[in-house]
C-alpha positions in Angstrom: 0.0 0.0 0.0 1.2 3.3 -0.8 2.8 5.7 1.7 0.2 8.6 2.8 1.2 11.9 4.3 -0.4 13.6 6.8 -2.1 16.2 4.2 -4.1 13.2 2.7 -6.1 11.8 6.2 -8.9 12.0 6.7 -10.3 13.0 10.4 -12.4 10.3 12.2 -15.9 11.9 14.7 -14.1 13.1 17.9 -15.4 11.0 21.0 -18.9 11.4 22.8 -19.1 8.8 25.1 -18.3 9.7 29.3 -15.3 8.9 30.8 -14.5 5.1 31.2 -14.2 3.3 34.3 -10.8 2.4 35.2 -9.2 -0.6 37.0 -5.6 -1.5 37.8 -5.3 -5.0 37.5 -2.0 -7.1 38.3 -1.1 -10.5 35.5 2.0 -11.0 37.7 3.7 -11.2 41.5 6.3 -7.7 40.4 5.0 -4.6 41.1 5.5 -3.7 37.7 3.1 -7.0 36.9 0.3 -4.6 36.3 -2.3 -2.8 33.9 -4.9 -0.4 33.8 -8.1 -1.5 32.2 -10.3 0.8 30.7 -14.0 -0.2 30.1 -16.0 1.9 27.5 -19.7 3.2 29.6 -22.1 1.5 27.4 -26.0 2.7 26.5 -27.7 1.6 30.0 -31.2 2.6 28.5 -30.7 0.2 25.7 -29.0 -2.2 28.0 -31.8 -2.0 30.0 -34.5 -2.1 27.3 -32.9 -5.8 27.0 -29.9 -5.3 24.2 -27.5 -8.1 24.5 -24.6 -6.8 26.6 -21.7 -6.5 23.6 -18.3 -8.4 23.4 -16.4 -5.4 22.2 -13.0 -4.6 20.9 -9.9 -4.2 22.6 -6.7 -2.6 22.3 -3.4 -3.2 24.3 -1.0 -0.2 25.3 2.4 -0.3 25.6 4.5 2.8 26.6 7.5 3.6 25.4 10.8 4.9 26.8 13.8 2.8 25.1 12.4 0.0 27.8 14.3 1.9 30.4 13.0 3.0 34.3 11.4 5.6 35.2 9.3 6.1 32.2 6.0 4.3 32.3 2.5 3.7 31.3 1.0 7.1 32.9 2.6 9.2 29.7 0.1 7.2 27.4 -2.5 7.4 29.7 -4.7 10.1 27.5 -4.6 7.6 24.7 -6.1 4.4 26.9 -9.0 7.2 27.4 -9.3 8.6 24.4 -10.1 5.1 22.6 -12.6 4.0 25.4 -14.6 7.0 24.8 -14.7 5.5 21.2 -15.9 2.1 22.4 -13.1 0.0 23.1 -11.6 -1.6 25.9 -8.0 -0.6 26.5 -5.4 -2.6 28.2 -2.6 0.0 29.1 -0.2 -2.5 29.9 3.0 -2.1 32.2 6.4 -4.1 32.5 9.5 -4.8 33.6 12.1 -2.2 32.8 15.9 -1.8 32.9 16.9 -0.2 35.6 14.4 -2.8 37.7 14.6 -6.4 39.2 13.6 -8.5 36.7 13.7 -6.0 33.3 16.0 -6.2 29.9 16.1 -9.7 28.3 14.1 -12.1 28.9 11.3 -10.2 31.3 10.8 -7.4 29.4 9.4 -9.6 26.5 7.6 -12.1 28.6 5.7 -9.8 30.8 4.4 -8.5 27.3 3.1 -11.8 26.4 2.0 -12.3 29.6 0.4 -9.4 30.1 -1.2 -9.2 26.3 -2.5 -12.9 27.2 -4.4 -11.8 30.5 -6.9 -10.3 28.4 -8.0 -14.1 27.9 -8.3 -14.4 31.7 -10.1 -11.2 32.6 -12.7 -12.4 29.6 -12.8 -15.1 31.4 -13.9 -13.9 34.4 -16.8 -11.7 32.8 -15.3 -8.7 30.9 -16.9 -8.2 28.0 -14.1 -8.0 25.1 -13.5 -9.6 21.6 -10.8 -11.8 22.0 -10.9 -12.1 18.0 -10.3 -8.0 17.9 -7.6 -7.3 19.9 -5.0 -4.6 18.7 -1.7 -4.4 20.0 -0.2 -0.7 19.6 2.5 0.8 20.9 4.8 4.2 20.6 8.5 4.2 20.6 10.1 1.2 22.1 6.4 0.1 23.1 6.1 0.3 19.2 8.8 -2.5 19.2 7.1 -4.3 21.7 4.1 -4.5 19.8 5.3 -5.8 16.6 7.6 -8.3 18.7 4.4 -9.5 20.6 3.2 -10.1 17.3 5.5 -12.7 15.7 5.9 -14.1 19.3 2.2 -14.6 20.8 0.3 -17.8 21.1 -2.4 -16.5 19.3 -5.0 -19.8 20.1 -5.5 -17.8 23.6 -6.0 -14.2 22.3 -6.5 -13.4 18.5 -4.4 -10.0 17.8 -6.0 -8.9 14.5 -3.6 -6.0 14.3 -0.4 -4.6 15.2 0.1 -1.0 15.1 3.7 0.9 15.9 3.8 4.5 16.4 7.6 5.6 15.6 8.6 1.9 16.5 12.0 0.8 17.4 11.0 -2.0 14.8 14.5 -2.7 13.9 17.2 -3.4 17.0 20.2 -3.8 14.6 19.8 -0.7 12.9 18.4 1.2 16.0 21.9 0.2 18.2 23.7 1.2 15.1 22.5 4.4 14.8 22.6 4.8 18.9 18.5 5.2 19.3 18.6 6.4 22.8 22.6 6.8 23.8 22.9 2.9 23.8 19.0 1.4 24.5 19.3 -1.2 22.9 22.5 -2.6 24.1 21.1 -2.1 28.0 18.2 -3.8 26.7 19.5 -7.0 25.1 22.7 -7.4 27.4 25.1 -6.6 24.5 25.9 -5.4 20.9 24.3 -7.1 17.5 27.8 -9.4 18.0 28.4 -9.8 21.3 24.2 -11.4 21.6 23.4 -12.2 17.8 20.5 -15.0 18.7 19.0 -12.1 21.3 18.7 -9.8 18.4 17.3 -12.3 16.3 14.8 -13.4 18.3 13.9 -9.5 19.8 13.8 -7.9 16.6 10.2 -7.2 14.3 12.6 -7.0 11.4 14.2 -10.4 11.8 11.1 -12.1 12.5 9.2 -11.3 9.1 6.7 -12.2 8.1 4.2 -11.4 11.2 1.4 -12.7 9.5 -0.9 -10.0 10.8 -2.3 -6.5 9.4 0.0 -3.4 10.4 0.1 0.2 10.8 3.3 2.3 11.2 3.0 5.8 11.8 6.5 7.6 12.0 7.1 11.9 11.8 10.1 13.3 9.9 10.8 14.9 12.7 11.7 12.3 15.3 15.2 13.3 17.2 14.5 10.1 19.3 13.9 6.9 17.0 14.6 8.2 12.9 12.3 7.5 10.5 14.7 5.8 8.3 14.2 2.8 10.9 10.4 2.1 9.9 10.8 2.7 6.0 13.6 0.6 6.0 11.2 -2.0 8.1 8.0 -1.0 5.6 10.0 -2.0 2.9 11.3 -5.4 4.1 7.8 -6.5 5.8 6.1 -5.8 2.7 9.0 -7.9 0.5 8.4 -10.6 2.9 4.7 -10.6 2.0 2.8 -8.9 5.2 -0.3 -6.4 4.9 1.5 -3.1 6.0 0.6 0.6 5.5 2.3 3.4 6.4 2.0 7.0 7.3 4.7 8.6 7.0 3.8 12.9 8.4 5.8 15.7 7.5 7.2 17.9 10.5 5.5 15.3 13.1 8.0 14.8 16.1 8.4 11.8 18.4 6.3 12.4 21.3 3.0 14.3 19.1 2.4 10.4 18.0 0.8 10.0 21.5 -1.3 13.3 21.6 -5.2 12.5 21.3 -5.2 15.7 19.8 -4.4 15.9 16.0 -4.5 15.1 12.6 -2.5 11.7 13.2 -4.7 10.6 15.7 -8.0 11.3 14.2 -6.2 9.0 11.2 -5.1 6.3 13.6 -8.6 5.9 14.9 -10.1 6.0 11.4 -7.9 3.1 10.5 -8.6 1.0 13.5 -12.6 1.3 12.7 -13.1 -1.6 10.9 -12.0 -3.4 13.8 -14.6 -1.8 15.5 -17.8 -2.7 14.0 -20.3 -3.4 16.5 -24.0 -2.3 18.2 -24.4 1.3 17.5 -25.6 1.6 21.1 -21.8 1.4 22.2 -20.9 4.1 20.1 -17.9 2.4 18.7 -16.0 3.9 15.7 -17.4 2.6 12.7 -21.0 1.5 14.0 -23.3 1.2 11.5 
């Protein structure tokens, strides 16, 4: 699919919905074992006029922050609530970090899975989400983490239908050569490309193609933190390996505006994660018909 720019998107309807209600909900022993769920406040008048009670689409969050303590999920925070208003439930997921017990390589990746596959647990136990529409998006190193959970998930517990990286760290070769975050990715996976070659391979989006799954990457020309040279570079390859990719490539967008609700690119990011969304108008999800 062709590259679009920012002056060809299309704005999405701005949420209506209230608030969401919010619960912090722990998929492991660590302190950092935790995630804030966000459930979408349905239509109680047509709930109570006897509507079945909707299994409705979710999306995982994970922040970014080269993987690295102190930085957590609070900074994407406005985005978890910005897509429940729109009718989805949002799993802003936390981790293990470096700088904590138990974060780098390995825990890093497997509190992702982990945490991506309690959503299969909590459906379990009565929440009502699609566990055949669950998006995994993430910004920055979060971005890698997404596109990694997506070669690396079991999907038979929880279907991800999507994977969507906002300026991704979707390549850890090329990120550690050009120094993404004064050696991240090196503090991350213990070690240099050649000092921890099967770490890289198994870590890295770009190593791991095909995913198999439909993708977004959104990346701004003006990134100082992760360059956009890493996602076309990864556009190109995914779609030479045969995956369903587009990409958005905006002119004069910096690193951090990629996790504003406010905006062109977000407005565009929701309209692309609407078909994913069709369900009972009553919810008010994106997309209803």
């Amino acid at each position: 699919m062709a590259m679009r720019h920012a002056d060809t998107l299309t704005p999405t309807p701005t949420p209506t919905h209230a608030p969401a209600a919010v619960l912090t909900i722990a998929y492991g022993p660590s302190p950092a074992q935790v995630g804030d769920l966000y459930l979408p406040t349905l239509d109680t008048e047509a709930v109570a006029a006897g509507a079945a009670r909707p299994t409705l689409p979710a999306i995982c969050l994970l922040h970014g922050g080269f993987w690295r303590m102190p930085w957590g999920r609070d900074h994407i925070a406005p985005l978890a609530a910005d897509f429940a208003q729109r009718g989805f439930v949002v799993w802003n997921l936390e981790y293990r970090r470096v700088g904590a017990p138990g974060g780098g390589w390995p825990g890093t990746l497997q509190d992702v899975v982990s945490g991506i596959e309690h959503l299969a647990t909590m459906a379990a136990q009565g929440v009502a989400l699609d566990l055949d529409r669950v998006t995994v998006l993430g910004h920055s190193a979060g971005g890698h983490l997404a596109l990694w959970a997506a070669a690396a998930l079991d999907r038979r517990r929880v279907h991800l239908a999507a994977a969507v990286g906002l300026a991704p760290v979707a390549d850890l070769v090329l990120a550690h050569e050009l120094g993404c975050g004064s050696g991240a990715v090196r503090d991350f996976l213990g070690g240099s490309p050649q000092d921890q070659r099967p770490r890289y391979e198994s870590a890295s989006p770009a190593l791991r193609l095909p995913l198999g799954i439909r993708q977004l990457i959104i990346h701004g020309t003006h990134d100082d933190d992760v360059p956009v040279e890493i996602s076309r570079r990864y556009v190109t390859a995914s779609r030479a390996a045969g995956d369903d990719i587009e990409f958005m490539e905006l002119p004069g967008v910096s690193h951090m505006e990629l996790v504003s609700p406010q905006g062109l690119a977000h407005e565009a990011l929701c309209g692309w994660l609407a078909p994913a969304a069709k369900t009972l108008h009553h919810c008010g999800v994106l997309g209803a018909e």
